[in-house]
C-alpha positions in Angstrom: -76.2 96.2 -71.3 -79.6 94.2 -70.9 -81.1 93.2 -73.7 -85.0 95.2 -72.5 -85.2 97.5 -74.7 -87.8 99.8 -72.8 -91.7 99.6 -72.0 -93.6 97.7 -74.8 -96.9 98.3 -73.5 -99.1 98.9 -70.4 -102.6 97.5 -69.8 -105.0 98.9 -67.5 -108.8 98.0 -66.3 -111.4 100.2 -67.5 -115.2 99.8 -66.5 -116.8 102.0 -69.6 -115.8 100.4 -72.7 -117.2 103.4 -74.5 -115.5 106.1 -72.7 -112.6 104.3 -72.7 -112.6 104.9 -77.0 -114.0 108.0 -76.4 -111.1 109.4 -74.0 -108.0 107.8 -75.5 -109.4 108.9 -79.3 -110.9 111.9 -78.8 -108.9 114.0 -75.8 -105.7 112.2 -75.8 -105.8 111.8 -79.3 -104.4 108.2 -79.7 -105.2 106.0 -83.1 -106.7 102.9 -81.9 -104.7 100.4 -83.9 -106.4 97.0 -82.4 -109.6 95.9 -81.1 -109.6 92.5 -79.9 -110.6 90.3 -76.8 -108.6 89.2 -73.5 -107.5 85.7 -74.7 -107.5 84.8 -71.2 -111.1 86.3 -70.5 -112.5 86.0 -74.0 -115.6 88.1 -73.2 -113.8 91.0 -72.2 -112.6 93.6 -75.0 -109.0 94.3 -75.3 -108.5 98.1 -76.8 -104.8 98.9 -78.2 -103.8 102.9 -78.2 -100.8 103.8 -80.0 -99.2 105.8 -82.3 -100.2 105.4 -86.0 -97.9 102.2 -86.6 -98.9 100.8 -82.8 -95.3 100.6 -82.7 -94.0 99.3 -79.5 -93.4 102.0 -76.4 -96.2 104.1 -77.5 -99.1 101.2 -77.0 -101.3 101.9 -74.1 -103.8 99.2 -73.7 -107.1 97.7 -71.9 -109.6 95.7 -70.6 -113.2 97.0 -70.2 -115.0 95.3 -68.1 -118.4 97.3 -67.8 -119.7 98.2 -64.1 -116.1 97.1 -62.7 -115.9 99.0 -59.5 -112.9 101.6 -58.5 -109.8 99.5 -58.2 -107.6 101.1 -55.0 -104.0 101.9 -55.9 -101.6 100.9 -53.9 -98.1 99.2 -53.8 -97.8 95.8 -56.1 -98.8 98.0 -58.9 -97.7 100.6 -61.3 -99.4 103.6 -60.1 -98.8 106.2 -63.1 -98.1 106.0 -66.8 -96.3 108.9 -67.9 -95.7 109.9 -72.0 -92.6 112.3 -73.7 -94.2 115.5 -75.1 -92.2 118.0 -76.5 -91.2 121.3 -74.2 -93.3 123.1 -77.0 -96.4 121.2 -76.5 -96.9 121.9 -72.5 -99.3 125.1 -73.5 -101.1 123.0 -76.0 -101.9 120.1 -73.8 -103.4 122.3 -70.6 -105.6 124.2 -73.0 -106.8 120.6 -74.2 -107.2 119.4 -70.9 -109.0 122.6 -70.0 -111.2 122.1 -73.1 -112.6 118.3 -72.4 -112.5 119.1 -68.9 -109.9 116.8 -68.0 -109.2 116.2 -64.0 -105.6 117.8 -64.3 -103.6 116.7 -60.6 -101.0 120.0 -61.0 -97.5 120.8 -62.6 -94.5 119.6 -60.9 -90.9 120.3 -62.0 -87.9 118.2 -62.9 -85.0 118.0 -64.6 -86.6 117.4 -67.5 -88.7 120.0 -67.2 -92.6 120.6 -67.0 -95.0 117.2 -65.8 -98.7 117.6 -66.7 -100.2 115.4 -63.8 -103.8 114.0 -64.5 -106.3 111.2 -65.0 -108.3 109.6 -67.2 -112.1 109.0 -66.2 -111.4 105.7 -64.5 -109.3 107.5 -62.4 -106.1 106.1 -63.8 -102.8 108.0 -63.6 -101.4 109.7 -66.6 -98.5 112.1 -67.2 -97.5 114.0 -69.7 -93.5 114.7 -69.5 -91.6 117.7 -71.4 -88.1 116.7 -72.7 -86.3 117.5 -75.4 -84.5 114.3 -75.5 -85.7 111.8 -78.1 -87.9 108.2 -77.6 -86.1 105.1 -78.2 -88.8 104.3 -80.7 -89.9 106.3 -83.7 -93.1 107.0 -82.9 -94.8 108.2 -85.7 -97.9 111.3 -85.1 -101.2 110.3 -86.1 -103.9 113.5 -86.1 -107.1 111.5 -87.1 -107.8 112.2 -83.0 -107.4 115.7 -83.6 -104.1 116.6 -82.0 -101.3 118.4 -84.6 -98.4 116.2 -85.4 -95.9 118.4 -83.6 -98.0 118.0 -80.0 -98.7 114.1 -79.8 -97.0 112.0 -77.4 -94.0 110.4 -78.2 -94.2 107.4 -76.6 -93.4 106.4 -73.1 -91.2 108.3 -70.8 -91.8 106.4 -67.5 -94.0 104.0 -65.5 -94.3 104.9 -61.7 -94.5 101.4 -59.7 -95.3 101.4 -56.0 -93.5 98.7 -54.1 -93.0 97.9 -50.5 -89.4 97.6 -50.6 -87.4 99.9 -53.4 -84.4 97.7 -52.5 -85.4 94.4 -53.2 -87.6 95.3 -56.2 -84.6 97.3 -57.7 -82.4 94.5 -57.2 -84.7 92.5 -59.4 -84.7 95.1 -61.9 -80.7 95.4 -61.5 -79.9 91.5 -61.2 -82.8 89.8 -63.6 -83.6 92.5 -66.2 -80.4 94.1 -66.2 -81.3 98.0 -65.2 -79.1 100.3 -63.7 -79.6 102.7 -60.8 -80.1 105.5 -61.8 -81.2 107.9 -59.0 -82.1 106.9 -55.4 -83.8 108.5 -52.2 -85.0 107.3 -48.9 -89.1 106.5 -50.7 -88.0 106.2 -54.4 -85.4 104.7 -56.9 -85.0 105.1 -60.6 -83.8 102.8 -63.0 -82.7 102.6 -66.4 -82.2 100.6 -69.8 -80.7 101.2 -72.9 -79.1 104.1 -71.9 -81.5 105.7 -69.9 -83.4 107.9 -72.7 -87.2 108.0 -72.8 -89.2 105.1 -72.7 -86.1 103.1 -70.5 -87.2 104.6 -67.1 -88.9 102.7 -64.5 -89.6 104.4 -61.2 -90.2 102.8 -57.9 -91.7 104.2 -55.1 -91.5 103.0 -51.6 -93.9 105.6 -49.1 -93.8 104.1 -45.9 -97.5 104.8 -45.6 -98.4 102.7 -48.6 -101.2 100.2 -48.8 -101.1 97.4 -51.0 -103.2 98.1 -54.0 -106.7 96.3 -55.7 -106.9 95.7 -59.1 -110.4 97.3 -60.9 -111.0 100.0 -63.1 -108.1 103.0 -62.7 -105.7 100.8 -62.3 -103.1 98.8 -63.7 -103.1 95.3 -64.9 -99.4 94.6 -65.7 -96.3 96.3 -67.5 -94.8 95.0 -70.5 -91.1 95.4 -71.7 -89.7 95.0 -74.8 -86.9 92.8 -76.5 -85.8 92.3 -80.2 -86.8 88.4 -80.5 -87.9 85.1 -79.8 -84.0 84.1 -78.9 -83.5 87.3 -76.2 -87.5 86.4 -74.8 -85.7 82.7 -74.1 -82.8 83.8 -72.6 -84.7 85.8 -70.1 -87.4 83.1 -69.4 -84.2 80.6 -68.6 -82.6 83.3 -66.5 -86.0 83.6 -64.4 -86.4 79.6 -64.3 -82.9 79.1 -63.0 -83.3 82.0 -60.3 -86.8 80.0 -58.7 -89.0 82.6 -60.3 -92.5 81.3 -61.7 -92.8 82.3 -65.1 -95.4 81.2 -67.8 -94.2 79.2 -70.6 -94.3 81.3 -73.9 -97.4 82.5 -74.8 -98.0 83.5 -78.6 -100.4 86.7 -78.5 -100.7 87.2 -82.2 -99.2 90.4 -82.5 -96.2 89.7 -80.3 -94.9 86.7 -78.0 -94.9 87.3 -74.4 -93.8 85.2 -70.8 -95.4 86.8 -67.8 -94.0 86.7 -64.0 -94.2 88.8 -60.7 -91.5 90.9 -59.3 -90.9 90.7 -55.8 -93.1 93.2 -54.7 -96.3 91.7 -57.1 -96.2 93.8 -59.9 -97.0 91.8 -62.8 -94.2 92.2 -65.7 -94.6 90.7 -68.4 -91.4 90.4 -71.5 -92.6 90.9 -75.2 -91.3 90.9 -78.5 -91.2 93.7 -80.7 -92.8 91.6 -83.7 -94.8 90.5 -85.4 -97.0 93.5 -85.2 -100.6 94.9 -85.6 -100.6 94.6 -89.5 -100.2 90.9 -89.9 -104.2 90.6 -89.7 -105.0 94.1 -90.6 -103.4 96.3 -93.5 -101.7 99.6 -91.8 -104.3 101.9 -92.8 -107.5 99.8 -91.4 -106.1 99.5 -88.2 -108.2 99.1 -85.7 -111.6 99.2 -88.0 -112.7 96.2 -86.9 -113.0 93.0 -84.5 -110.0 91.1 -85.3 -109.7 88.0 -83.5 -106.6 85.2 -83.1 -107.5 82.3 -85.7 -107.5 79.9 -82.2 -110.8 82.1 -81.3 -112.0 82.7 -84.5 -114.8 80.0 -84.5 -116.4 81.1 -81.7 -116.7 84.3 -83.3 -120.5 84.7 -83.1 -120.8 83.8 -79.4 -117.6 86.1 -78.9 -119.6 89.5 -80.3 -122.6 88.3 -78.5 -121.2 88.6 -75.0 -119.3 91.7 -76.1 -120.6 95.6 -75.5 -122.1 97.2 -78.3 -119.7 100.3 -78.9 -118.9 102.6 -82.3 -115.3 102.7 -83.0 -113.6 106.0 -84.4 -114.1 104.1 -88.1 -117.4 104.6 -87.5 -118.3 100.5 -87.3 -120.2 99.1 -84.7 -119.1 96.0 -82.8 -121.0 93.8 -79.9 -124.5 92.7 -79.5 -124.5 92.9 -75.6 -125.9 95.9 -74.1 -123.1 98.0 -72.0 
């Protein structure tokens, strides 16, 4: 059995650092447990939605870069990002939708049951999936955004990747992170981890019509999965080395240790550990309150906020000195 545990996070491009908050907080009713910078791209916010612990498999993520035009998707990227809900909250979440006016896509049927198709205001794929089955993690509710315990997402169910070959992107998922098949049609595979419960799905599609994708605002960035520690983050680095793949060195990222690679078809993976976490800079009930930067940035702090948009966070502080 591999050692991935299931999705750790997602990070997508956003080009309204504001909406961004606003949407994530307000409609979909996510706690935002970190805001930070892109380490790589230091004048570029980093916003982390997740449950109320951030625990790993619930943690959406991005980077706002203001004005960042439409980004096309396309294959070479993950093309939906799709959350558990309980059977019981399908009603809830339409009505919401209907409410904030969110662009819902339809309902489609499986054998899980109901899947609320729709977007965020970027454009970016979201789904909401009934099941009755539970997450691999234990996601627990937060209702400071204003959705009841009983109807907030339980974490990841699925990401949706478009590829130009199932077949040879599968086999990677098979042969170097240690999936198994799990379904398979003449445009689409699924694949599974850990036993194949929510949160350990990955599904691939191949349309023969595809175009390959652009990164910009709408879409995503790179897919994270999870593993226990530092020791099973080696293994799979050394496994990648040995098989010709380029992979970064490790990368420490404060809150958790990562490597980073492409798949055959481009998609950017990227392996993380479930620890440290978001409370080894902030205490668990100020998540998120604040700019918290690595200690490696930390004396550029001033020129850091300068650069950065001005935005109001759900605590009600204001961060940024640039105007958005």
């Amino acid at each position: 059995m591999s050692s991935i545990m299931g999705l750790h996070h997602i990070t997508a491009l956003s080009a309204d650092p504001q909406g961004n908050i606003d949407f994530y907080t307000k409609v979909l009713g996510f706690r935002l447990v970190k805001v930070s910078v892109n380490q790589d791209e230091p004048n570029v916010y980093h916003f982390f939605y997740a449950d109320y612990e951030g625990s790993p498999g619930s943690d959406l993520t991005f980077f706002p870069h203001p004005r960042l035009p439409r980004g096309v998707p396309g294959y070479g990227q993950a093309v939906r990002i799709i959350y558990t809900i309980h059977p019981d909250s399908v009603k809830y979440w339409i009505n919401r939708f209907k409410r904030f006016n969110v662009t819902l896509l339809g309902l489609e049927e499986n054998s899980e049951g109901v899947r609320i198709n729709f977007v965020d205001r970027d454009g970016l794929g979201l789904s909401l999936q009934a099941s009755d089955r539970p997450s691999y993690v234990d996601v627990k509710p937060w209702s400071g955004g204003g959705v009841p315990k009983e109807h907030f997402p339980r974490g990841f169910y699925s990401v949706v990747i478009m590829v130009g070959d199932c077949h040879t992107s599968g086999y990677f998922l098979e042969d170097i992170l240690g999936f198994e098949k799990a379904d398979e049609g003449e445009e689409y595979a699924v694949y599974t981890t850990g036993g194949g419960g929510p949160g350990r799905i990955v599904e691939l599609l191949c349309p023969r019509e595809a175009a390959p994708g652009s990164l910009g605002a709408g879409t995503v960035h790179h897919v994270a999965f999870a593993v226990k520690d530092l020791r099973e983050l080696a293994v799979h680095r050394e496994k990648l080395v040995k098989r010709g793949y380029n992979v970064t060195p490790v990368i420490d990222r404060k809150w958790f240790t990562s490597i980073y690679f492409r798949e055959p078809g481009g998609v950017l993976y990227e392996i993380a550990t479930i620890g440290p976490g978001f409370t080894v800079d902030e205490p668990l009930e100020r998540l998120g309150s604040r700019l918290v930067l690595p200690e490696w940035l930390e004396p550029y702090r001033g020129e850091i906020e300068a650069s950065l948009p001005t935005v109001r966070l759900p605590s009600g502080s204001i961060v940024g000195g640039a105007k958005a």
